[in-house]
C-alpha positions in Angstrom: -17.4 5.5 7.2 -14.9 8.5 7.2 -13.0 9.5 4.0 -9.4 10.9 4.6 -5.6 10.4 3.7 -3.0 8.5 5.6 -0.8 11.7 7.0 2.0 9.2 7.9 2.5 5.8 8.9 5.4 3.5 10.5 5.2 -0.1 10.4 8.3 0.4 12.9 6.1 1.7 15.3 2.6 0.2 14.4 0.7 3.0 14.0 0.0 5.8 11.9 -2.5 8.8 11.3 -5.3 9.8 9.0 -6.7 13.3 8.4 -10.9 13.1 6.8 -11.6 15.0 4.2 -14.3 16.2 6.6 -12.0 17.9 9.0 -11.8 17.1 12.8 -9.1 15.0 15.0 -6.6 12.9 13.2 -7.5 9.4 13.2 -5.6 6.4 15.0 -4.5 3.5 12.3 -3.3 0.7 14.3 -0.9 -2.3 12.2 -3.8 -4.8 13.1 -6.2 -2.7 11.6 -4.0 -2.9 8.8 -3.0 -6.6 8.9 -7.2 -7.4 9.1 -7.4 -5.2 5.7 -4.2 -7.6 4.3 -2.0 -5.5 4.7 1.5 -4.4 7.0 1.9 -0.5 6.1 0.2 2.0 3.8 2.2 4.5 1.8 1.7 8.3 3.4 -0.5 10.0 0.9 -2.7 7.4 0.1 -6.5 7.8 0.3 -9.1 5.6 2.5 -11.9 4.5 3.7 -12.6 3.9 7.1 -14.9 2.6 9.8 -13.9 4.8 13.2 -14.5 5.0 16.5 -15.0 7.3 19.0 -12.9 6.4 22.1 -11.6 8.0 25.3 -8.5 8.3 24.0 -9.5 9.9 20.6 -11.1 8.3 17.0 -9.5 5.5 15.8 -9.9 3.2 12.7 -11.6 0.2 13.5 -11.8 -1.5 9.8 -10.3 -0.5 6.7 -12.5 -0.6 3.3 -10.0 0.2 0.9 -7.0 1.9 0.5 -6.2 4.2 -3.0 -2.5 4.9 -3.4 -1.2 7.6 -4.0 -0.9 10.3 -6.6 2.3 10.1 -8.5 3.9 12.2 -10.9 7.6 11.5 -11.3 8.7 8.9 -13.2 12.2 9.6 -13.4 13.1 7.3 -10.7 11.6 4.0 -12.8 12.8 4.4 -16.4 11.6 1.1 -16.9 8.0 2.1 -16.4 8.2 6.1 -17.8 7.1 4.2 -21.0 4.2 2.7 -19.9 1.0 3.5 -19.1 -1.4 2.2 -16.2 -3.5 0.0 -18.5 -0.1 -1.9 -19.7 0.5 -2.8 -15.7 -3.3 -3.1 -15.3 -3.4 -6.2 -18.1 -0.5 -8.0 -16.6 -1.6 -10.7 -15.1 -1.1 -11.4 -10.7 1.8 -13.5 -10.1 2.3 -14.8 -6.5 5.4 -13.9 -4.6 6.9 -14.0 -0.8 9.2 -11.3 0.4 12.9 -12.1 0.7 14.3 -9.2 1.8 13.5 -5.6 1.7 15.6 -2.4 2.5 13.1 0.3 3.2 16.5 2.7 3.7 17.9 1.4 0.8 15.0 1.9 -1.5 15.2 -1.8 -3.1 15.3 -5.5 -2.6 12.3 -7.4 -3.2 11.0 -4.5 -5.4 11.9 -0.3 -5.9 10.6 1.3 -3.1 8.6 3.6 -5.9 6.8 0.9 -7.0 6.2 -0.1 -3.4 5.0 3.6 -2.6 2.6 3.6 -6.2 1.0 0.7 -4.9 -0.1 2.3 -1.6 2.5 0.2 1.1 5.6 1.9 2.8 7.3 -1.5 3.5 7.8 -5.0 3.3 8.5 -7.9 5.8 10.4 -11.0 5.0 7.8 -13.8 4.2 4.9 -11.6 3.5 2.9 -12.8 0.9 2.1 -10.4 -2.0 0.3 -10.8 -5.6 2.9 -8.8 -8.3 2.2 -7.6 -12.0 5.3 -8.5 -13.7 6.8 -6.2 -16.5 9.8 -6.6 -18.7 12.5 -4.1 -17.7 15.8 -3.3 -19.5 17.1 -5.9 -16.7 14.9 -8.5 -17.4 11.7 -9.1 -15.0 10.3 -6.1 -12.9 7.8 -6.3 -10.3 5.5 -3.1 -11.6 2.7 -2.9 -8.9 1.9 -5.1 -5.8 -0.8 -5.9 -3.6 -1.5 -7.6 -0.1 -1.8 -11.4 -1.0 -5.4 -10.9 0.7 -6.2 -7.9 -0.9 -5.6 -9.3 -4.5 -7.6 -12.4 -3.5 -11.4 -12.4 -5.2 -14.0 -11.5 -2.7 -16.4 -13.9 -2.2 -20.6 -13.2 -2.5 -22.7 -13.8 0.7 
């Protein structure tokens, strides 16, 4: 298992990087990698685990463990949640949801892109399913974090 942060990512392209905390090469992330974890794209910045492997072509990412977003320090861009703390989000309770539309370039759509980039994804495809913590806004209902459907999901023993 190999320790590192995601250096970039395109879900464009399908592939991204990740640097160990232990030094050496950067590591291959495939999209399939990604989808097998339950998820499409990871934010850049985010810390994770990983299960590599040593190829001809250089270390890739075989299985994701799990995936921490990342560190965030300006609210500015989310007035709605600058008043709230994480444990107000954390006691919300998972709501399911399917992706209508999302314009990475635009920064909104289904969600803010800020919220999408606190909860460790880049992007969102029409029909993906995702598990949301609702908030109330000063617009009325705010998606406040979100997770891969699969990823929200409880694991099961055995």
């Amino acid at each position: 298992m190999i320790t590192g942060t995601v250096k970039w990512f395109d879900p464009v392209k399908g592939f991204g990087f990740i640097v160990a905390n232990s030094g050496g090469p950067d590591i291959l992330l495939h999209v399939n990698v990604l989808r097998n974890f339950g998820q499409s794209s990871v934010a850049d910045g985010a810390d994770v685990d990983v299960r590599i492997q040593h190829t001809e072509r250089g270390v890739q990412a075989v299985e994701v463990l799990s995936i921490k977003p990342p560190e965030h320090t300006d609210s500015s861009s989310l007035s709605d949640l600058a008043h709230m703390n994480a444990s107000d989000v954390a006691d919300a309770p998972l709501q399911p949801g399917r992706v209508k539309w999302f314009d990475k370039g635009k920064g909104f759509g289904f969600l803010h892109v800020e919220v999408l980039r606190r909860s460790g994804l880049s992007d969102l495809q029409p029909g993906e399913a995702l598990a949301l913590r609702v908030i109330d806004g000063k617009r009325g209902h705010m998606a406040a974090e979100v997770l891969a459907w699969e990823a929200a999901l409880p694991k099961e023993d055995g």
